[in-house]
C-alpha positions, -999 to 999 in steps of 0.1 A, spaced: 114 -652 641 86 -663 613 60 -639 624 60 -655 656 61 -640 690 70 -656 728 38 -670 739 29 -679 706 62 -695 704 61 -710 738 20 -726 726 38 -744 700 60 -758 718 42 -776 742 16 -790 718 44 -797 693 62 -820 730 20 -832 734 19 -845 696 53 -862 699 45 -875 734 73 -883 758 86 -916 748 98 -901 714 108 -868 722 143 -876 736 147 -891 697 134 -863 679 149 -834 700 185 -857 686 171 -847 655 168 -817 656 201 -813 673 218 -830 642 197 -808 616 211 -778 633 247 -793 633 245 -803 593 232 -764 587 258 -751 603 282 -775 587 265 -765 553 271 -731 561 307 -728 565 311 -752 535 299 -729 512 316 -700 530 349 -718 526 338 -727 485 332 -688 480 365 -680 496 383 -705 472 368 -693 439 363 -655 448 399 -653 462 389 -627 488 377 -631 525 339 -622 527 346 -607 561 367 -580 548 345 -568 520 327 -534 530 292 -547 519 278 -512 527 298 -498 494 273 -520 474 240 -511 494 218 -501 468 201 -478 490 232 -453 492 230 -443 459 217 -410 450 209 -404 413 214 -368 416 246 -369 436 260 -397 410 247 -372 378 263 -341 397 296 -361 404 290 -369 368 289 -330 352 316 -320 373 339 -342 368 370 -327 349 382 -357 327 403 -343 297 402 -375 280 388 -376 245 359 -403 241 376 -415 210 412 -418 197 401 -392 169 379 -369 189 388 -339 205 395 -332 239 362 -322 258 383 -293 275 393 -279 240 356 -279 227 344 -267 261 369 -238 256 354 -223 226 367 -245 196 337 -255 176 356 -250 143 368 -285 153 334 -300 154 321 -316 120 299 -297 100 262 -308 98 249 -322 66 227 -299 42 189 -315 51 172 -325 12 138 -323 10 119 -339 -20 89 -320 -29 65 -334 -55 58 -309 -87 27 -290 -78 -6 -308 -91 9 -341 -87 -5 -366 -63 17 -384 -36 18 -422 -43 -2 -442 -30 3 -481 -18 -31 -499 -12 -13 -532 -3 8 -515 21 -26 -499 40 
């Protein structure tokens, strides 16, 4: 509670009862009473909004399937690599089963690399602005 313990708890209290004094603690103990009555009211307000735009009951949502603690990023990646979808990524791309099976005639063939060499005794340009 706060960082608080019993007998620190228990100090506060009867200081906060010797600040107030007697005569006005009846009215601010009513206070308090109807602070904790409006929180509570507050609370199951906006438990009842959530309900009406999220559509489900919070109760019955298993909040421990979205604990960010359970997740595992080497159990998710294995999961991952061992899943067997046959479903091609794209409409026009082959199945990952058929290029896992040995068909890389079907993949597309690389593009020759050019490389532009300078004729030999030439210098390479030069850009003094640009530096």
């Amino acid at each position: 509670m706060l960082g608080i313990n019993g007998p620190e708890f228990f100090l506060l209290l009867i200081i906060g009862i010797l600040v107030i004094g007697p005569q006005r603690l009846p009215e601010y103990t009513q206070k308090l009473a109807n602070l904790v009555k409006e929180v509570r009211r507050m609370a199951s307000g906006a438990r009842e909004q959530i309900k009406e735009e999220v559509g489900i009951d919070i109760e019955d949502v298993d909040w421990k399937k979205y604990d960010p603690r359970q997740y595992d990023p080497r159990r998710i990646i294995k999961e991952a690599l061992l899943d067997d979808d046959a479903k091609p990524v794209s409409p026009g791309a082959p199945a990952a089963v058929a290029a896992v099976a040995g068909a890389a005639a079907v993949a597309p063939a690389r593009p020759e690399r050019v490389v532009q060499t300078l004729p030999p005794g030439t210098a390479a340009p030069f850009d003094t602005e640009a530096t």
